[in-house]
VEXTOR-921048 format. One record per residue (C-alpha): residue in three letters; chain; x, y, z. Coordinates in Angstrom, 1 decimal, padded with zeros to 4 digits. Layout:
+------+-------+--------+--------+--------+
: resn : chain :     c1 :     c2 :     c3 :
+------+-------+--------+--------+--------+
:  ALA :     A :      X :      Y :      Z :
...
+------+-------+--------+--------+--------+
This chain:
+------+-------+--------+--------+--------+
: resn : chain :     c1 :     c2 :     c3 :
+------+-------+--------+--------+--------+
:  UNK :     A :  045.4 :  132.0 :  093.7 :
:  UNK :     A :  042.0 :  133.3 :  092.1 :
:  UNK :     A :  039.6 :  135.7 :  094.3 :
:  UNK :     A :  036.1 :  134.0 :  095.0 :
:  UNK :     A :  034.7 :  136.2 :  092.0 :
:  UNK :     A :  037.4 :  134.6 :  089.2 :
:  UNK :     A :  036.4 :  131.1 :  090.6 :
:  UNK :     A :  032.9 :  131.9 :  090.0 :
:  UNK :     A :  033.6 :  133.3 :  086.5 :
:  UNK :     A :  036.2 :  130.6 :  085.6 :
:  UNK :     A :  033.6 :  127.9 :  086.6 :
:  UNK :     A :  030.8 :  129.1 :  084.8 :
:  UNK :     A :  032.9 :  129.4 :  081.8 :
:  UNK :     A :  033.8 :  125.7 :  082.2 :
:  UNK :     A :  029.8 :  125.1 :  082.6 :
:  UNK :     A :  029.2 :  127.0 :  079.7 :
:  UNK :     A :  031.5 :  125.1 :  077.3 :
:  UNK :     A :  030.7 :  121.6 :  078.5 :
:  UNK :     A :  026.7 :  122.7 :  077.5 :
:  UNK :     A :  027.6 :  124.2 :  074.8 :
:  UNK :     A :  029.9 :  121.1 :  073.6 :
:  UNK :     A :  027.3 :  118.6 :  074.3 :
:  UNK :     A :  024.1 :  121.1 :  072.5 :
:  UNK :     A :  022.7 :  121.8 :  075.6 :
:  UNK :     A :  021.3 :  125.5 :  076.4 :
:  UNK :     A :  023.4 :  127.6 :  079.7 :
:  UNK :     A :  021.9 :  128.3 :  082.0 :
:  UNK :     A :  018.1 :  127.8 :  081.2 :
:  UNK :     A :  018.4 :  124.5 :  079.7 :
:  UNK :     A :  017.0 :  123.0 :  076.8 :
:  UNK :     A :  018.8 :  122.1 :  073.5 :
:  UNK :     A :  020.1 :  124.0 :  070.4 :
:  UNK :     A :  019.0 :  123.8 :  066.9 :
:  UNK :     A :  021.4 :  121.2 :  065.7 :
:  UNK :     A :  022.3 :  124.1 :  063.4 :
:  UNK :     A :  022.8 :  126.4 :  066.1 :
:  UNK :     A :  025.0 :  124.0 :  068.1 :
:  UNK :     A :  027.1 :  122.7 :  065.2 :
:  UNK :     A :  028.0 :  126.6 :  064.7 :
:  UNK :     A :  028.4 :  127.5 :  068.5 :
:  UNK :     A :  030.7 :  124.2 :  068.4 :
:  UNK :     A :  032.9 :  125.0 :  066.2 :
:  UNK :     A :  033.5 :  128.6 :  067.2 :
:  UNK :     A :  034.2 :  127.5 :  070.5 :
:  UNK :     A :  036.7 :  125.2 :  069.5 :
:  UNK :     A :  038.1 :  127.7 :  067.2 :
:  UNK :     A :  038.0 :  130.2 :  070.3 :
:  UNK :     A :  039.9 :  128.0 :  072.5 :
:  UNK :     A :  042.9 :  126.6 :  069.9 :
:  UNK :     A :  043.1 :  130.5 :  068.3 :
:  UNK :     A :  046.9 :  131.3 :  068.2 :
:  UNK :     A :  047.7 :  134.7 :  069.3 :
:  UNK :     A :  050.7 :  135.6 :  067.3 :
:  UNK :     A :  053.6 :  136.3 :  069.2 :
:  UNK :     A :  054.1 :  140.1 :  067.8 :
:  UNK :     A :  052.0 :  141.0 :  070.9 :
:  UNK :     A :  054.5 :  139.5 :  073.1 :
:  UNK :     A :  052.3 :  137.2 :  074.7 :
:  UNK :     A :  051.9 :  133.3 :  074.9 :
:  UNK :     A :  050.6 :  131.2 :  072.0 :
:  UNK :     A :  047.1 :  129.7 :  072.6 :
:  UNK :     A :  046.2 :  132.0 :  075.5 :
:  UNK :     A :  042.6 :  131.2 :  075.4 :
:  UNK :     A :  043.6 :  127.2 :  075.7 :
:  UNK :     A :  046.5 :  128.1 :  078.6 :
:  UNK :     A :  043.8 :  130.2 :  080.6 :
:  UNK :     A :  041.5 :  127.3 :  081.2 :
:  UNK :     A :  043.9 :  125.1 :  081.6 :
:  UNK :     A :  046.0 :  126.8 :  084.3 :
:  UNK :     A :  042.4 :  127.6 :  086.3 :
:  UNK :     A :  041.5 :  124.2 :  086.6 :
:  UNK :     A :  043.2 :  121.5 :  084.3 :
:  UNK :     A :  041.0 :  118.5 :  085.8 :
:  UNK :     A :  037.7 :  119.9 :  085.4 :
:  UNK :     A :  038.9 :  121.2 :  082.0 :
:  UNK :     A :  039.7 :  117.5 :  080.9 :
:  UNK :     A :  037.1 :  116.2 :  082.5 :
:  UNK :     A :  034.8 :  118.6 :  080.0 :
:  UNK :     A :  036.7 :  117.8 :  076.8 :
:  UNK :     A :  036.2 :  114.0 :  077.4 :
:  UNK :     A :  032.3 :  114.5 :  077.7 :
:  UNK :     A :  032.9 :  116.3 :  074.8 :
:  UNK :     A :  034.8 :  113.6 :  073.2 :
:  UNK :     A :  032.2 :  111.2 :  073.8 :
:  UNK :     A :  029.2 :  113.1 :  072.3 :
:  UNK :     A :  028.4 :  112.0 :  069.1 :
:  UNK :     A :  026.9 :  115.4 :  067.7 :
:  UNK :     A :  030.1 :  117.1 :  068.9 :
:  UNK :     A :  032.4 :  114.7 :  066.6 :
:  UNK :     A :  030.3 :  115.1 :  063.7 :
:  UNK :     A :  030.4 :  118.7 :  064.2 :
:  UNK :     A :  034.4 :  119.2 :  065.1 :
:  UNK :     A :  036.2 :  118.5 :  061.4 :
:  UNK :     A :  038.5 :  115.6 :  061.9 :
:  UNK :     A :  041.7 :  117.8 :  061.1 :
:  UNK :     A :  040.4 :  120.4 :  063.7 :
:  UNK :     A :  040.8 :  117.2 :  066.6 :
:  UNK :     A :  043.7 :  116.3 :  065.1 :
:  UNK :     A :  045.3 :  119.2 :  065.2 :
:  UNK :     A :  044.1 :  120.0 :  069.2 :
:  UNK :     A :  045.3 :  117.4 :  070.6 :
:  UNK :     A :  048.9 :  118.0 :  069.1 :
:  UNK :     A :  047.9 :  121.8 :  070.1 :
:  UNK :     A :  047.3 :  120.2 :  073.6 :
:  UNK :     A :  050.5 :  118.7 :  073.7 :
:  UNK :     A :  052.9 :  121.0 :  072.6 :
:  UNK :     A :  051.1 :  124.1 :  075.2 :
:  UNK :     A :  051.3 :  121.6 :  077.9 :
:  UNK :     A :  054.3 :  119.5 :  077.7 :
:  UNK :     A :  056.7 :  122.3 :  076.7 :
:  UNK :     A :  055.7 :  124.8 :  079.0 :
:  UNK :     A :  057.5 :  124.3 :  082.6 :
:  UNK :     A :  054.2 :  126.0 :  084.5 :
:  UNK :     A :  052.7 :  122.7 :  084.2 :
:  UNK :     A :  052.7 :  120.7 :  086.9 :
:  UNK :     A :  053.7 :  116.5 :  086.3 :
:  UNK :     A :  050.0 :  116.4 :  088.2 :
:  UNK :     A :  048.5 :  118.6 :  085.5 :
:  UNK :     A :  050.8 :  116.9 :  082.4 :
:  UNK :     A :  049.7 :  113.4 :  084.5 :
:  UNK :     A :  045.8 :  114.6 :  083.7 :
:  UNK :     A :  047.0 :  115.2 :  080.0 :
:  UNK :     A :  048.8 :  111.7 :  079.3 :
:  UNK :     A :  045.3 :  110.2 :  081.3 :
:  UNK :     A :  042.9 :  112.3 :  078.5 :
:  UNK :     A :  044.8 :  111.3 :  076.0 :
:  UNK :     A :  045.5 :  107.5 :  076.8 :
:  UNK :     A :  041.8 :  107.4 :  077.0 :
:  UNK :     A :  040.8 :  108.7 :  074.3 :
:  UNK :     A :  043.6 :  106.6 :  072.4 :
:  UNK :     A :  041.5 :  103.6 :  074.1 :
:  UNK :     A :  038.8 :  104.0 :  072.0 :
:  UNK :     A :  038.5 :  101.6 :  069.1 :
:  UNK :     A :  036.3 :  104.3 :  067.1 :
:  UNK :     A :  038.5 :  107.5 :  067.8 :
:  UNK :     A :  039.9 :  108.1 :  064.6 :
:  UNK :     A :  040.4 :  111.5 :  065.4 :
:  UNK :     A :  044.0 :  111.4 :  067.2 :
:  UNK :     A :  047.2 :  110.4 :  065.6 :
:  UNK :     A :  050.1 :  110.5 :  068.0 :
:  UNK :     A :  053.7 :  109.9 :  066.9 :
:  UNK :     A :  055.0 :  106.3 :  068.4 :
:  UNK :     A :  057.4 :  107.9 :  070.7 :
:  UNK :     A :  054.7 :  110.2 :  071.8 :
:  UNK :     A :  052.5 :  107.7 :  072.7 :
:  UNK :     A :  055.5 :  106.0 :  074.2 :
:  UNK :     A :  055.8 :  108.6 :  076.8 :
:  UNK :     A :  052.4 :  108.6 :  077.9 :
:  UNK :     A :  052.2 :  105.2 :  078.4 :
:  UNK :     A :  055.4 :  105.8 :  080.7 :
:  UNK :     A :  053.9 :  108.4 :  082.6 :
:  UNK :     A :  050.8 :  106.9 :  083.3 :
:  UNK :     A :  053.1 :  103.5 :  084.5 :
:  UNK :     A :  055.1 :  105.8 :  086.5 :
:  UNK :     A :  052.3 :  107.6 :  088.3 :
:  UNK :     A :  050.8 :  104.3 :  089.2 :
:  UNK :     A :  053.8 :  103.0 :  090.5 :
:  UNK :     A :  054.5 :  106.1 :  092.5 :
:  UNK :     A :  050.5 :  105.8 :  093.7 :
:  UNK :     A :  051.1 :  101.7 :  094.4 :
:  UNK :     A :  054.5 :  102.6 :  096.5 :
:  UNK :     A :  053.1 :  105.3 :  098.5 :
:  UNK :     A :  049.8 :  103.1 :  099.4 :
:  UNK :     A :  052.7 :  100.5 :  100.5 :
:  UNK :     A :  053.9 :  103.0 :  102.9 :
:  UNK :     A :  050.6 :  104.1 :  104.4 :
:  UNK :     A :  049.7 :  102.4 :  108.2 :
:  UNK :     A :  046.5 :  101.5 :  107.6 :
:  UNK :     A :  045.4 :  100.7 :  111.3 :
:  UNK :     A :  046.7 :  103.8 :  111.4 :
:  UNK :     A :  044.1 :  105.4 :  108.7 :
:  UNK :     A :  041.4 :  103.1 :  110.6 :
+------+-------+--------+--------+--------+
């Protein structure tokens, strides 16, 4: 649990990287110079997917682990505005998308502090991003895709059976 002053923090970091993804100017608002946003972009990204070697001890991709253990939803929900901004795909070198969303995978999906909900939110991101007949930008191996496709299946059956159960006079 995070103290009212890290939630405050950890959401206007989210605020400021969604603005900052999409050109915009936080707080005051406005845009950047498309030079100016390209570069705050890319180092950004760079800040996010930067390794950490392991002779410290610590976790690989800390900066990446952080905002996704403080709020993994709001976090996706930030990269797929991202995602669909045009100025922030021709910015992001294709290589650099590639390689996140394989970064994404491996932080989240071999790491046991992530919870199905929060790996659920990952398979979602990616299935829609997969979706999109223009994304070049994601390559994912077929028995990769294979298991998001059956956790997405599975967390809509588990949803489906559990509305099954519910009373709804009950809920009425």
């Amino acid at each position: 649990s995070y103290s009212k002053q890290m939630i405050t923090i950890g959401n206007q970091a989210l605020v400021f990287l969604q603005s900052t993804f999409v050109g915009d100017i936080y707080p005051f608002g406005g845009r950047l110079t498309s030079d100016i946003a390209n570069c705050a972009r890319n180092e950004l990204f760079d800040f996010i997917t930067f390794l950490h070697p392991r002779r410290s001890g610590g976790s690989l991709y800390t900066n990446l682990r952080t905002l996704l253990h403080f709020n993994t939803r709001d976090f996706f929900n930030l990269l797929t505005m991202a995602f669909n901004d045009d100025e922030f795909l021709n910015a992001i070198d294709i290589q650099k998308r590639r390689s996140f969303f394989d970064i994404l995978l491996r932080v989240m999906v071999d790491d046991i502090s992530f919870s199905s909900n929060q790996i659920g939110i990952l398979f979602t991101f990616l299935a829609r991003q997969l979706s999109k007949s223009d994304q070049e930008h994601i390559f994912m191996q077929g028995i990769l895709f294979e298991q998001v496709m059956i956790n997405i299946r599975e967390d809509f059956l588990r949803l489906f059976y559990n509305l099954s159960l519910c009373d709804f006079d009950a809920c009425s």
